[in-house]
N, C-alpha and C positions, 0 to 999 in steps of 0.2 A: 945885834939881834934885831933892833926894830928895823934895819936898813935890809936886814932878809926878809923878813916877812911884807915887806911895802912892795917890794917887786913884784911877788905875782897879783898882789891886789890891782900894783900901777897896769900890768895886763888884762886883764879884767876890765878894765876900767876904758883900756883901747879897745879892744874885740867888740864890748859894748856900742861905744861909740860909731864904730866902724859899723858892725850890722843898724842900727838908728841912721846914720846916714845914706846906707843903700837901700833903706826900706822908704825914706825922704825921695831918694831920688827916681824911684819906682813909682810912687805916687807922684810925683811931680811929672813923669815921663806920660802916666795915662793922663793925670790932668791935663797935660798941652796936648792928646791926641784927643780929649772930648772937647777941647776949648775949637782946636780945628775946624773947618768948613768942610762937610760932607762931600768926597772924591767922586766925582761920577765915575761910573767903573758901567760895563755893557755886560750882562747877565742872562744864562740860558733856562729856562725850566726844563727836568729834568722828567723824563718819563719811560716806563719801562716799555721795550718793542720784543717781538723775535726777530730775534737775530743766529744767523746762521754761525756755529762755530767753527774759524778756519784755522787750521795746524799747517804752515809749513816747515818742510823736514827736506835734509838735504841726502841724493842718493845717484846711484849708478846704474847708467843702462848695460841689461844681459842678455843676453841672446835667449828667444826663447825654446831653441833647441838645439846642441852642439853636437855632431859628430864626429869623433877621431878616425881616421883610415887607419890603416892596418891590414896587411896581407895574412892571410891565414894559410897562403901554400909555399914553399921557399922558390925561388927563381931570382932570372934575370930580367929587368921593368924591359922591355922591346919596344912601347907605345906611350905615350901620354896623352890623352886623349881629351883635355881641357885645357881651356883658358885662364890662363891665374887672373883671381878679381871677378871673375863672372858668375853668372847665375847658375847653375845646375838643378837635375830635376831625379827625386825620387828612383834609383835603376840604375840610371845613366853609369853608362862604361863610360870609366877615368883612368884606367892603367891596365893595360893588357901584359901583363907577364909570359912568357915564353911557355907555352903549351902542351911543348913537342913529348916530354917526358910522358907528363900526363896524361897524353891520348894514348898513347903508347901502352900504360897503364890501362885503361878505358878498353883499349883492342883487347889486352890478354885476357882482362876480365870477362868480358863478354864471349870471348872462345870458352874459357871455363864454363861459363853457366849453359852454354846451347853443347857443352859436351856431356854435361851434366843434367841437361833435359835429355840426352839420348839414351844415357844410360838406363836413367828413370822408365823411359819409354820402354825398353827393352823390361825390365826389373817388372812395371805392370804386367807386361803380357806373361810372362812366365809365372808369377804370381797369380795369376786368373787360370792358365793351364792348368796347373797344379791344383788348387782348388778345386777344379772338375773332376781331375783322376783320384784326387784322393777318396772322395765318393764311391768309385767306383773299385775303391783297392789298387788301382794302378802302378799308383805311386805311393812309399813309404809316407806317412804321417810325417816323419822328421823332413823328407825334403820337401814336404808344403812349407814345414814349420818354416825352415831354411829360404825358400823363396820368399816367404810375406816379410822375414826380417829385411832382408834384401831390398823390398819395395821402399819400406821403409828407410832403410839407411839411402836408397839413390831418392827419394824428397826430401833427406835432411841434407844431401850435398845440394841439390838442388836451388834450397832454401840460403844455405851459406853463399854459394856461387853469385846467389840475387844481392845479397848481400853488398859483399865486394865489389859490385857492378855499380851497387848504387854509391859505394863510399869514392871510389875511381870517380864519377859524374861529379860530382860532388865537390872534389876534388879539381876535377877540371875545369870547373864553375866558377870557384875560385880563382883563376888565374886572370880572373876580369873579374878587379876589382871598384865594385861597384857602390854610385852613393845612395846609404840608405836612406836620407832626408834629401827636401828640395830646397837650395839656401845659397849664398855665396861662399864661395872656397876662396882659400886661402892662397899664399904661395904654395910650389911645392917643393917637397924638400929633397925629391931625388929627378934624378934625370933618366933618359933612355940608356942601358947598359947597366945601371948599379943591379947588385946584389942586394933581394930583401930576403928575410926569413919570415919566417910563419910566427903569428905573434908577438913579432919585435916589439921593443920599447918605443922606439921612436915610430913616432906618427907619419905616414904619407903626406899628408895634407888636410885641411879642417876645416868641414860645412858647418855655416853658422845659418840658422834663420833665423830672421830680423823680422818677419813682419808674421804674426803682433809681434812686438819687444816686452821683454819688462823692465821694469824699474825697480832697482831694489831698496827699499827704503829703511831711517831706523827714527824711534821715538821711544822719548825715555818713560820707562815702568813706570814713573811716578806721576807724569801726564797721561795715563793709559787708564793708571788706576781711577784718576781724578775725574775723569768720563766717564769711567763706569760707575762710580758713586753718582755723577749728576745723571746718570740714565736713570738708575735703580729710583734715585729720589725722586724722579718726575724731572726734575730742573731741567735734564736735556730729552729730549725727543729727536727721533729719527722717521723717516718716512716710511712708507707701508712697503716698497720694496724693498726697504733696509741694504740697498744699492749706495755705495758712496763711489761721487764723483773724482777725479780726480785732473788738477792742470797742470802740465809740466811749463816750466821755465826753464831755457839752455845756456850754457854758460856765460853768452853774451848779453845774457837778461832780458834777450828777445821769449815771446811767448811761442809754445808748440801749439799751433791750430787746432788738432785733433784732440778730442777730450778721452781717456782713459777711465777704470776703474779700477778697485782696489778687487785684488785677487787673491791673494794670503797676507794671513798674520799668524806669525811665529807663536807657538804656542808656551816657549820657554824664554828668559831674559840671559841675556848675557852677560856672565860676572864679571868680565873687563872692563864693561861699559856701561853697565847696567841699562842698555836700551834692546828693545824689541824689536825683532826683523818683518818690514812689512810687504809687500812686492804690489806691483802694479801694474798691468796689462794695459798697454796702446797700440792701435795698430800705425803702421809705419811703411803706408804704401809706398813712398816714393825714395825709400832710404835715409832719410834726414837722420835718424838717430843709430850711432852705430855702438858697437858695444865698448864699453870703458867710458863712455862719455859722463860727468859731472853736469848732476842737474838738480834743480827744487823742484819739490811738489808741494802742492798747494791741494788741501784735500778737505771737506765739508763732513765734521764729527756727526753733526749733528744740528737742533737748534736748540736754542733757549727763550726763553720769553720774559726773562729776568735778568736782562742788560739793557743798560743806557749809552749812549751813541753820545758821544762828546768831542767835540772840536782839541785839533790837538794842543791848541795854545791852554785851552784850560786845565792843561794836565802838566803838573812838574815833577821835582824828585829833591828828597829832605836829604841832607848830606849822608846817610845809610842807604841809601838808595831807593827808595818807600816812594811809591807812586802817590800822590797827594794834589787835592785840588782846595780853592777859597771857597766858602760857601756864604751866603747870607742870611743871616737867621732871620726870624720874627722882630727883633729890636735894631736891624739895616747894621747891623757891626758883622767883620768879618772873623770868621771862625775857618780853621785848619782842619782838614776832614782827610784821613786815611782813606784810598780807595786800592779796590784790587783790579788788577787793569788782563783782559784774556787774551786781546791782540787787536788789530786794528780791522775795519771795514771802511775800503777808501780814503776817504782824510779826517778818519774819525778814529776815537780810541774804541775800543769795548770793555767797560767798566763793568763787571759784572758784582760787585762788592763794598760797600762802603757807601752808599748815595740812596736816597729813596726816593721816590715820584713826587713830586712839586716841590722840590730844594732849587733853590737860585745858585748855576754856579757862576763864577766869576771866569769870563771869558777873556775881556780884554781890558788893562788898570790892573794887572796883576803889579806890576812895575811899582805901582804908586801906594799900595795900602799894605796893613801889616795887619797883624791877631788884634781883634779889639778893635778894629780903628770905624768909624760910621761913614758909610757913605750912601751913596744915590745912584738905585741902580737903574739902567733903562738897558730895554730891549740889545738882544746885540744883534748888527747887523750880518749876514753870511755872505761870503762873498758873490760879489754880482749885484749887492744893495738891497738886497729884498730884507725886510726885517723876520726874524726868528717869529713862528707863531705861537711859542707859549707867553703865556699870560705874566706879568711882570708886576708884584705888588709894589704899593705906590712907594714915593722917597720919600724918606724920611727929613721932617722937619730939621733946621740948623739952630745946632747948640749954642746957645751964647755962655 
């Protein structure tokens, strides 16, 4: 019995001793870091700027106008009358389909209707005769009646005849098959001698215009949303035309000269992806951008006036992956400070969360200091050698 109950006391009695020794060894750890000689370490002061907010977002160039061919009359293709790959314009005959039926059609039609203005013409005059005699008793009432129906029924052939005349043109019109936009075509997919039909599935061939192009873009709802809260709160601002710019990047990371605007935003989110469809108009004189091409855009939300602009060495990441920089308080020790980081401008971060205006951060001596430890900090240099112009509070005296 007493050799049970002495075990968990002898535990006790370890665990004890054990936390007493890590709490020795913890203060033994900050006393050799105040016993230390203060690290110089180079220091930026921190101050709020506007700063433009940039979002880039990756997308696909679309034609800004697509037309499919398609014959609307059935025949034999006779002609082709373009260059696969080249430009065409608004009109332009590109496939003359064999006509002969057609006119043919056109001819009878037109005999009907000039056989059918004769009859009319005849039908008038006897209608006006009658009209006179019946006045006069001449003629029965009933065959006035009978002629003016008459007049009538030869302007309602009349009318049909004009009809069919115009549906035959029409028809004939159709057999020069024509582009309704101006853009580059496609290959084509038939030759001289195939059979097409009227509304087939399959396309002749397909005008794209390129110049402008779009860009189609996507950004996720929850950065969409986060803008529109920083507008509403003041934090972000937009300019008086409320115009957003836009620059593209091409696959090869070369930049696109011409600058762009945004021209729609999707007004629904997509539940696959949860991002937003944006699109964006360039113009595209010289053909550079053709369609299906993989590009970034790079596009200005807005500004803010409540980001600090920090060098990227002063910026690291806590094993969670937490944007975090050194900071130096009022007593030159260094202290761990969360920041929230929005993207970058040039070779700087854009910190917009976590740092207020005249905090010291630690820009170069990260290497060498840890939480707690005192050092001396002086100006940091930018590259080029110019020194930083905020102001840098003095160092602190060394501990003995």
């Amino acid at each position: 019995m007493t050799i049970r109950f002495r075990q968990p006391a002898i535990l006790t009695m370890a665990l004890a001793s054990a936390m007493f020794l890590t709490a020795c060894g913890r203060d033994a750890q900050q006393a050799q870091a105040n016993a230390l000689p203060p690290v110089p370490v180079s220091v930026i002061s921190t101050s709020f700027e506007h700063v433009p907010l940039i979002s880039e977002l990756p997308g696909r160039t679309t034609p800004f106008m697509v037309a499919e061919l398609r014959p609307q009359v059935t025949g034999i293709i006779q002609k082709r009358l373009f260059t696969e790959g080249s430009t065409v314009s608004a009109g332009q005959t590109l496939y003359q389909i064999d006509p002969s039926t057609y006119r043919a059609a056109y001819d009878s039609a037109a005999a009907n209707k000039a056989r059918a203005e004769a009859n009319l013409y005849n039908a008038r005059l006897k209608a006006e005769r009658y009209a006179e005699l019946v006045g006069i008793e001449a003629v029965s009432k009933q065959a006035n009646d009978d002629a003016a129906a008459a007049l009538k029924q030869a302007e309602a052939d009349v009318a049909a005849a004009r009809a069919a005349l115009d549906k035959t043109r029409i028809d004939l019109d159709f057999t020069k098959v024509k582009s309704p936009i101006s853009g580059h075509i496609g290959r084509s997919s038939v030759t001289p001698g195939a059979l097409v039909t009227a509304n087939q599935a399959a396309a002749l061939a397909t005008v794209q215009q390129l110049d402008p192009i779009y860009v189609d873009l996507t950004q996720s709802s929850a950065e969409l949303q986060r803008l529109r809260r920083a507008a509403e709160s003041g934090a972000l601002s937009r300019d008086e035309s409320d115009n957003i710019p836009v620059q593209l990047f091409l696959e090869d990371g070369s930049q696109y000269e011409i600058p762009g605007k945004l021209a729609f935003s999707e007004v629904s989110v997509d539940p696959s992806t949860g991002s937003v469809a944006l699109r964006a108009s360039f113009p595209n004189p010289d053909g550079t951008l053709l369609p299906g091409m993989y590009v970034r855009a790079r596009l200005e939300q807005g500004q803010t006036g409540q980001a600090i602009l920090l060098p990227h060495a002063a910026v690291s990441h806590d094993p969670r992956g937490q944007s975090i920089v050194l900071v130096v308080n009022a007593e030159h020790k260094v202290t761990t400070r969360p920041v929230q980081v929005r993207g970058v401008q040039g070779d700087k971060w854009i910190v917009t969360g976590g740092l207020t205006a005249g905090e010291q951060v630690i820009v170069e001596g990260l290497q060498k200091v840890r939480e707690g430890q005192t050092v001396q900090a002086q100006p940091f240099n930018a590259p080029g050698g110019a020194a930083a112009p905020q102001a840098v509070a003095a160092t602190a005296p060394a501990t003995n």
